[in-house]
C-alpha positions as CSV (number, residue, x, y, z in Angstrom):
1,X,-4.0,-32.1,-6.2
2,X,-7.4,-30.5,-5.9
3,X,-8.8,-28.4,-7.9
4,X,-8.3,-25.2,-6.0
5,X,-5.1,-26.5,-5.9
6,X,-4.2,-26.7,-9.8
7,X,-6.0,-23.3,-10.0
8,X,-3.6,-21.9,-7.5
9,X,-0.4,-23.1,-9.2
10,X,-1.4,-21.5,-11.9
11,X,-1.6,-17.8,-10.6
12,X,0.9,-15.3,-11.4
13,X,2.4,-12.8,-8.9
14,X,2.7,-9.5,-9.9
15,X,6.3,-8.5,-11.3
16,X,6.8,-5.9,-8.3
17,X,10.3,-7.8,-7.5
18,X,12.1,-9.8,-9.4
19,X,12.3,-12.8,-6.8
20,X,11.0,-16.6,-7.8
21,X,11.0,-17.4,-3.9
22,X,8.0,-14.7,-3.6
23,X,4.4,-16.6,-4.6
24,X,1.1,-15.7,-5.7
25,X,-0.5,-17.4,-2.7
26,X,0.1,-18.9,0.5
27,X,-1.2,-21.5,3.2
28,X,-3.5,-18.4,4.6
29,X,-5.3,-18.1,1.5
30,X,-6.2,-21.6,1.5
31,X,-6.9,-21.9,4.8
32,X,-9.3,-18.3,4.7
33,X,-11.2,-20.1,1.7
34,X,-11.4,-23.6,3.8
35,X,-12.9,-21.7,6.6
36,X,-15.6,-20.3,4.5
37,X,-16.6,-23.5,3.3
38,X,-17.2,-24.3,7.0
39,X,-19.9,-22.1,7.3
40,X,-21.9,-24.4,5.1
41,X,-23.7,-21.8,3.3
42,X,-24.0,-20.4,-0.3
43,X,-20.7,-17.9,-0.7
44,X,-23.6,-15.9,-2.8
45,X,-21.9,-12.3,-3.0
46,X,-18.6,-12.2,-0.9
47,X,-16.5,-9.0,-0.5
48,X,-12.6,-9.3,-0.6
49,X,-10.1,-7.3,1.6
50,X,-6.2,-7.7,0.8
51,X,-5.7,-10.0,-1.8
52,X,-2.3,-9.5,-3.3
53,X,-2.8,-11.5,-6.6
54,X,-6.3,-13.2,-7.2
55,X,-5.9,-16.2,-4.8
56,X,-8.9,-15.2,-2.6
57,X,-10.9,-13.6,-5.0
58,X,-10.6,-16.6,-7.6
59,X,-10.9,-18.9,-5.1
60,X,-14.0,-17.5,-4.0
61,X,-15.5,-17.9,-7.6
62,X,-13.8,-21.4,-8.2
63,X,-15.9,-22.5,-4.7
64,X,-19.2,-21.1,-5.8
65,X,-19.5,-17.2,-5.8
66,X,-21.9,-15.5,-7.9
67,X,-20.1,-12.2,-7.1
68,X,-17.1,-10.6,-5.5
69,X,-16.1,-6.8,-4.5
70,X,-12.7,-7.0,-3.8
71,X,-9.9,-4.2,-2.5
72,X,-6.4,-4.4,-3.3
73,X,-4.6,-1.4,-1.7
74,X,-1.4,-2.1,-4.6
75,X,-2.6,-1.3,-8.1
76,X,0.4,-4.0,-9.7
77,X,-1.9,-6.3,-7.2
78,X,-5.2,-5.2,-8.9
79,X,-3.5,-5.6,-12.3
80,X,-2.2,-9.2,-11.7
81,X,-5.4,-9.7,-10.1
82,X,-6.9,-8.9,-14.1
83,X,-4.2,-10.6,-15.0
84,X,-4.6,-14.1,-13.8
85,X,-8.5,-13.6,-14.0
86,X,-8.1,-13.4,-18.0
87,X,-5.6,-16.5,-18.1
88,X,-7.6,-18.6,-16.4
89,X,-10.8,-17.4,-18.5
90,X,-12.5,-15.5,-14.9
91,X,-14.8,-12.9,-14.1
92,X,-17.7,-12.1,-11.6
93,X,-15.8,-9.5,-9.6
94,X,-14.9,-6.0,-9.5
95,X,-12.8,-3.5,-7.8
96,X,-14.3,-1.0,-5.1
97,X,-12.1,1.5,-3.2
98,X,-11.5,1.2,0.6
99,X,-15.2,2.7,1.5
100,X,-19.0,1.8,2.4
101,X,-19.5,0.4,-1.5
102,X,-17.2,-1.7,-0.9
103,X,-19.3,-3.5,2.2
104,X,-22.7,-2.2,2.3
105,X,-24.7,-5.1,3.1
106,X,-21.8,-7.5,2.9
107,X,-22.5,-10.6,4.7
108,X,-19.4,-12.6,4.2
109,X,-16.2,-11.1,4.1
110,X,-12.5,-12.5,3.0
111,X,-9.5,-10.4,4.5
112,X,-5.5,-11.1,4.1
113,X,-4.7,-9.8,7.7
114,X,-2.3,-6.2,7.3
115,X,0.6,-6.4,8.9
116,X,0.0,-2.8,10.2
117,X,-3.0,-2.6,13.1
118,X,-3.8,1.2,12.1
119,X,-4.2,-1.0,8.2
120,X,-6.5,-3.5,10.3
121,X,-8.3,-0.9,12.2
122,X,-9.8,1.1,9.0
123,X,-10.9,-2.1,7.8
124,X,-12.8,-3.6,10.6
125,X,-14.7,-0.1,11.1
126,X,-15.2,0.0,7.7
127,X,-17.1,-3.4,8.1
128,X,-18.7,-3.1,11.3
129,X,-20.2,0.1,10.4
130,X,-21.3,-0.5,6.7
131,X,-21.9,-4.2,6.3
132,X,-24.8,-6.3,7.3
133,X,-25.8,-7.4,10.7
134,X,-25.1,-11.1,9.7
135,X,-21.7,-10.6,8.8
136,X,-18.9,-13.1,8.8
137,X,-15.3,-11.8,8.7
138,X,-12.9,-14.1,8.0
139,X,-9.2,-13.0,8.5
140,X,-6.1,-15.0,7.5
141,X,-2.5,-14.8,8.1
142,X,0.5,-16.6,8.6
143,X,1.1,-16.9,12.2
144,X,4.7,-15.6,12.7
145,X,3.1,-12.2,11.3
146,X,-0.2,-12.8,13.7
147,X,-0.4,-11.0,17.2
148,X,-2.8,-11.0,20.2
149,X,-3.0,-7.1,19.3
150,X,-5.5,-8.1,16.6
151,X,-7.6,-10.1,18.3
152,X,-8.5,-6.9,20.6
153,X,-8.3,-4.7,17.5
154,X,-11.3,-7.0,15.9
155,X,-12.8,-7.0,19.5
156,X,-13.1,-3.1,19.4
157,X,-15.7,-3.6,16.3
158,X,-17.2,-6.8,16.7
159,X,-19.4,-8.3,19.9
160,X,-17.3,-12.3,19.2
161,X,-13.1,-12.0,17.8
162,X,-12.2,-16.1,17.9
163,X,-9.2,-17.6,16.7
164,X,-9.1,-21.1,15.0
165,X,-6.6,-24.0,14.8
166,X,-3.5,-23.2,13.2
167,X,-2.2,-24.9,9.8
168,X,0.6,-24.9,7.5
169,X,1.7,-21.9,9.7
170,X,-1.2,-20.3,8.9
171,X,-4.0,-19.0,11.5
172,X,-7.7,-17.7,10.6
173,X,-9.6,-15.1,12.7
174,X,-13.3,-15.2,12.5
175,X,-15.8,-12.1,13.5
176,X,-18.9,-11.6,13.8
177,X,-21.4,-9.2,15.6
178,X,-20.7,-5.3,14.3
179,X,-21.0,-3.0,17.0
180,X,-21.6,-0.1,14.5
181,X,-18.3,1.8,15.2
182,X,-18.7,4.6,13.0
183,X,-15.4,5.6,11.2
184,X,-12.3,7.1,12.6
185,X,-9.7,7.1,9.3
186,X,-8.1,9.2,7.9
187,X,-6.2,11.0,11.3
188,X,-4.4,14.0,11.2
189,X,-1.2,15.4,13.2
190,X,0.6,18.4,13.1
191,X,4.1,18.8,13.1
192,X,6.8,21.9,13.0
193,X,8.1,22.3,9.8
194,X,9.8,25.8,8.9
195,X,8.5,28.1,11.6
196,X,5.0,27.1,10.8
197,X,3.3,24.1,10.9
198,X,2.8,20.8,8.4
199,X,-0.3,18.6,8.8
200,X,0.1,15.1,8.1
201,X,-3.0,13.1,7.1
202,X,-3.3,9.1,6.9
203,X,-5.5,6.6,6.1
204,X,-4.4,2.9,7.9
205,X,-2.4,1.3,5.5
206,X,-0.1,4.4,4.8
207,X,3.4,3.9,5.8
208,X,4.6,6.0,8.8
209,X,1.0,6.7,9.7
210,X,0.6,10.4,10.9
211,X,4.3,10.5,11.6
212,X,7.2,11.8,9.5
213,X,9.4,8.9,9.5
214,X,13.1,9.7,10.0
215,X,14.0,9.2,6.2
216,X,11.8,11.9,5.4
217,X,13.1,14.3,8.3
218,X,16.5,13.7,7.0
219,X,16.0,14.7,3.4
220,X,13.5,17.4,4.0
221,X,16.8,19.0,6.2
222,X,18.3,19.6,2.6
223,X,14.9,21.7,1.1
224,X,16.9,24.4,0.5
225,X,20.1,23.1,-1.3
226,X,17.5,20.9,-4.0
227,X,17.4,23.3,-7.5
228,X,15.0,25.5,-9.0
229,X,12.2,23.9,-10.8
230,X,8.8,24.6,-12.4
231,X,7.6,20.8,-11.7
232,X,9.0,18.3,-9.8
233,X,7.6,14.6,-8.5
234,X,7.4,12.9,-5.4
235,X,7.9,9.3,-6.2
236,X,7.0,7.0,-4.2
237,X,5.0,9.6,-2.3
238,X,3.4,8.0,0.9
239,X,1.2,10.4,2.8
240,X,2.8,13.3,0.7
241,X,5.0,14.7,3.6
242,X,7.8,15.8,1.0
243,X,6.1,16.7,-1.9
244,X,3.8,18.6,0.7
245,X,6.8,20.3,2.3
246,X,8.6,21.0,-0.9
247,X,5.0,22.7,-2.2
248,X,4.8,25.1,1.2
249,X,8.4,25.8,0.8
250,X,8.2,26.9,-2.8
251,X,4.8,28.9,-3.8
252,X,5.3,28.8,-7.2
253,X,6.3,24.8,-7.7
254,X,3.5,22.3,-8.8
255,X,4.0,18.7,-8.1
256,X,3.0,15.3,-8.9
257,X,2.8,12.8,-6.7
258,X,2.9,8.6,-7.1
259,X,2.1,5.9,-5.3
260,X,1.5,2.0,-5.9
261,X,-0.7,2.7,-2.9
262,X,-4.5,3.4,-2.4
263,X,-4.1,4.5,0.9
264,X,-0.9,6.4,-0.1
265,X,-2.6,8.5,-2.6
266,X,-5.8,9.1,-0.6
267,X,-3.7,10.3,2.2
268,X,-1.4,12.6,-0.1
269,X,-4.5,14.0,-1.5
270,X,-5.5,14.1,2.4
271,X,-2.7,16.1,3.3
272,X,-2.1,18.4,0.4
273,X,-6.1,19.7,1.2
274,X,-4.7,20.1,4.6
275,X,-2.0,22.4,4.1
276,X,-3.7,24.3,1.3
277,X,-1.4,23.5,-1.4
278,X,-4.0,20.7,-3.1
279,X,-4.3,23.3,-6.4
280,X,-0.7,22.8,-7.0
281,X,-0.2,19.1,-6.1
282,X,-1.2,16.1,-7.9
283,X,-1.7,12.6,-6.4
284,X,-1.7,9.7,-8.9
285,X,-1.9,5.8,-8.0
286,X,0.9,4.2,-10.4
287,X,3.4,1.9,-10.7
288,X,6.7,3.9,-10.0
289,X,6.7,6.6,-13.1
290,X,4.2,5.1,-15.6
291,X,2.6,8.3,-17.8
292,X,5.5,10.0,-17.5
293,X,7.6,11.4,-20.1
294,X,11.0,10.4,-20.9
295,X,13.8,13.1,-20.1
296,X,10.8,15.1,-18.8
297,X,11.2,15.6,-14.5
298,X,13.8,18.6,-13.4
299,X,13.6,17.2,-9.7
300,X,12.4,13.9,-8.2
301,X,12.6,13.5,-4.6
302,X,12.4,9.8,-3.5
303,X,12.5,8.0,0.1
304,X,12.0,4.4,-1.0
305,X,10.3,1.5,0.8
306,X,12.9,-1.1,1.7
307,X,10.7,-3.8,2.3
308,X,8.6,-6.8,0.8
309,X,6.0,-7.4,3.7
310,X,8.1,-8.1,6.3
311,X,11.6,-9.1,4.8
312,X,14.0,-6.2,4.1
313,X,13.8,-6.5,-0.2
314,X,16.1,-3.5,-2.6
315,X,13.8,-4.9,-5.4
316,X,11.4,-2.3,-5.5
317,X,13.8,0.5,-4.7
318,X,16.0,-0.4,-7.5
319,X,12.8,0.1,-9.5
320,X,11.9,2.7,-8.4
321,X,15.2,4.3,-8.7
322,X,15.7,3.1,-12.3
323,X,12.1,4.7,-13.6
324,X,13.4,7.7,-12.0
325,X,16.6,7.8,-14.2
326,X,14.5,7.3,-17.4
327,X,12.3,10.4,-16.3
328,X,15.1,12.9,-15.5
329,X,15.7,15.5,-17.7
330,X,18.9,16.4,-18.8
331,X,20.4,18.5,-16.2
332,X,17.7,17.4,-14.0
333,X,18.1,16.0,-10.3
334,X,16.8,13.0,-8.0
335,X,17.3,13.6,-4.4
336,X,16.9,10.6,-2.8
337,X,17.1,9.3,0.8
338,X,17.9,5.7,1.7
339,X,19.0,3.4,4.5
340,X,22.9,3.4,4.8
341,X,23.7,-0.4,4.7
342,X,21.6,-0.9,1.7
343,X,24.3,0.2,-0.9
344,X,22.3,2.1,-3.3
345,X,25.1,4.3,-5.0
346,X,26.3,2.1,-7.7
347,X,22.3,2.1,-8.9
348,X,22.3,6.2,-8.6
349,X,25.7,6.1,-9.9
350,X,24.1,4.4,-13.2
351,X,21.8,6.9,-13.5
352,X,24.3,10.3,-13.2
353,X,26.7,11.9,-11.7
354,X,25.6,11.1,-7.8
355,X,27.6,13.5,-4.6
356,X,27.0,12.9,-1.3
357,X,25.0,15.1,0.4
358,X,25.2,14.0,3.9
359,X,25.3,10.7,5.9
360,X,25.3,8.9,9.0
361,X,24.7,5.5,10.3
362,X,21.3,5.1,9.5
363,X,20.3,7.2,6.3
364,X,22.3,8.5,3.5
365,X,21.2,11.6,1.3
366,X,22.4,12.0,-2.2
367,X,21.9,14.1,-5.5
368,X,21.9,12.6,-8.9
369,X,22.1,14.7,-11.7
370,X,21.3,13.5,-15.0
């Protein structure tokens, strides 16, 4: 075992799910560091793009770096991130936010390849605009996740995209050569909503993009049967379509809105500006409910992610469900939207009395009352 590798079997994940079979590191972050190494050059100051629980960023220290700004998107990522740096007695990086701090005058960058291309495209703009002419990307994944569609994605901000040999089901991309896009993100779309109209921002990583995603148009069909309320919370909020929505539809509601996202938050924020209700809604970057009070919410509205990466996962739902329970008031209401084979009313059921609202093969809506 080398010493990378001791380090590595040592990291934590962070507790989003509670599933052993999901690791702190894979073959891509070994092979992302290994490729590095090739360049047979000081690491010096390296920026990080992805990591999900301290493997790159670590690693990149454990081989040599004297500094490292890195960007997690998942603040339970950033925390195991401080979490494993402190057990394994770390430091010599620190957390930027997905902009031109985060690059300027990079010359060697680590990145765990996104899964989404609009994720992919932010970054690479990001880095062929801000960083330094010399600039090496590095970009890892495991290959069954991997498409042709990045290579051309990388090509579109960098003069030379090349792909390496594969290992351990793992693949790195290498770039190099910014052509000085300038940058795109976030986009906007606007879409009908209530005789008027509703402008979705997003920044690349956010789920659904400029879309609504069906959940969302199925549970936003209901606005008007959800109760009265002075406050209410859109959990899990991802660009802010429904907390956005619910804000436009009532005048006098205020709202707060969560996200384990980044790009989430930014893009709620993005689109409450957008639609004039940002005085009256409030974008936070949390895990699930964390600040708020017990017994505290009279309406939660909830459309959960049912995946982890690219496996359909009810961990983080059932979270994100069971925070929600804890938060209700008495009397108090989560309106929640979720995929039809996933079962999720003996969870609602344990937080209240939970009716069917409506249903079909795809998405079930239901009302919880506490």
């Amino acid at each position: 075992m080398t010493d990378r590798d001791a380090l590595f079997e040592r990291l934590s994940r962070s507790p989003d799910v509670e599933d052993p079979t999901l690791q702190a590191h894979d073959a891509s972050d070994a092979l992302i560091l290994d490729e590095a190494a090739t360049l047979r050059r000081a690491l010096g100051d390296v920026v990080v793009i992805g990591d999900r629980h301290g493997a790159l960023t670590l690693g990149a220290l454990d081989a040599g770096a004297t500094r490292v700004r890195v960007h997690q998107d998942s603040v339970v990522g950033e925390r195991a991130l401080l979490a494993n740096a402190a057990a394994l007695d770390m430091t010599g990086f620190a957390h930027h936010p997905l902009d031109a701090s985060l690059v300027d005058g990079a010359t060697l960058v680590l990145l765990q390849l996104p899964r989404s291309l609009d994720a992919l495209d932010e970054v690479a703009e990001l880095i062929a605009t801000h960083a330094d002419e010399r600039v090496r990307v590095i970009a890892g994944g495991r290959v069954k996740h991997m498409s042709m569609s990045m290579n051309a994605l990388l090509g579109r901000s960098f003069k030379h995209v090349h792909a390496t040999l594969g290992r351990r089901k793992s693949r790195v991309l290498h770039a190099e050569g910014p052509l000085r896009p300038g940058i795109s993100w976030p986009r906007s779309r606007r879409h009908p909503f209530g005789g008027s109209q509703l402008t979705v921002v997003a920044h690349g990583a956010a789920f659904a993009g400029t879309s609504i995603d069906i959940g969302a148009q199925t549970l936003l069909q209901h606005l008007d049967a959800m109760p009265d309320a002075s406050h209410a919370i859109d959990l899990a909020s991802g660009t802010g379509v429904l907390g956005v929505a619910l804000a436009l539809a009532r005048p006098d509601i205020r709202v707060l809105a969560t996200d384990d996202s980044a790009a989430a938050v930014a893009s709620t924020r993005a689109t409450a500006a957008a639609n004039g209700v940002a005085g009256r809604l409030d974008a936070r970057q949390a895990d699930a409910l964390e600040g708020v009070p017990d017994a505290s919410a009279g309406l939660i509205l909830l459309n959960p992610p049912f995946h982890v990466g690219a496996a359909v996962h009810t961990g983080i739902a059932e979270r994100l469900i069971a925070d929600a329970g804890r938060a209700l008031a008495p009397g108090g209401e989560l309106w929640c939207v979720w995929n039809s084979p996933l079962g999720y009313r003996p969870l609602l059921d344990a937080v209240g009395e939970t009716r069917q609202v409506s249903r079909d093969a795809k998405f079930t809506v239901t009302a919880t009352r506490r």
